[in-house]
N, C-alpha and C positions, 0 to 999 in steps of 0.2 A: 331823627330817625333811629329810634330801636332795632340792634341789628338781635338775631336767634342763634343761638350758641348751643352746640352740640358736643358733646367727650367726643377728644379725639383720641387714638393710640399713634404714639409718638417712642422713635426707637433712641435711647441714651448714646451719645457720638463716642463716649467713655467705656461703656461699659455694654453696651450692645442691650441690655433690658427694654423691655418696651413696657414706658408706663403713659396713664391717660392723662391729657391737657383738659381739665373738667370745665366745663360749661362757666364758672365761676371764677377760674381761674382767667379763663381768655376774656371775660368780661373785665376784671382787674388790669389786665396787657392791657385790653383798649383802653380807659378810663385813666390810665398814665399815660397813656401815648405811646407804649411800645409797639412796635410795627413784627417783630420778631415773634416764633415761637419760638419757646425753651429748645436746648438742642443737649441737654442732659437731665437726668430723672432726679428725686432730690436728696436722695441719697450722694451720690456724684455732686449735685450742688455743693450740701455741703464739704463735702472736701477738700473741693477748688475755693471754696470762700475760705478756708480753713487756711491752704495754702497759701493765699493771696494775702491772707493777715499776718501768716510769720514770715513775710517776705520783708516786713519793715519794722 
C-alpha cells in the first residue's frame, strides 16, 4: 500500500522558523522506519549534529 505525501509546514522547536517537511522527504522517514517528524528546520539540524560531534 502506497501511502500520498503532501509538504507539510512544520515550526523549528529551536528556532521558531517554520520550514516544509516535503513530500519526499516524508516518503524517506517512512522507507527507514522513522515514525517521527523532524521537530527542527535544517539549518538547526545542522548545529546540533555539529554540537553532538565536538562532544566526543
Amino acid at each position: 500500500m502506497e501511502a500520498n505525501y503532501e509538504d507539510i509546514s512544520l515550526t523549528c522547536k529551536d528556532c521558531g522558523t517554520t520550514f516544509t517537511f516535503t513530500a519526499g522527504e516524508q516518503q524517506f522517514y517512512a522507507e527507514k522506519g522513522f515514525t517521527n517528524q523532524p521537530v527542527r528546520c535544517q539549518s538547526c539540524r545542522k548545529v546540533k549534529k555539529q554540537q553532538r560531534n565536538n562532544n566526543y
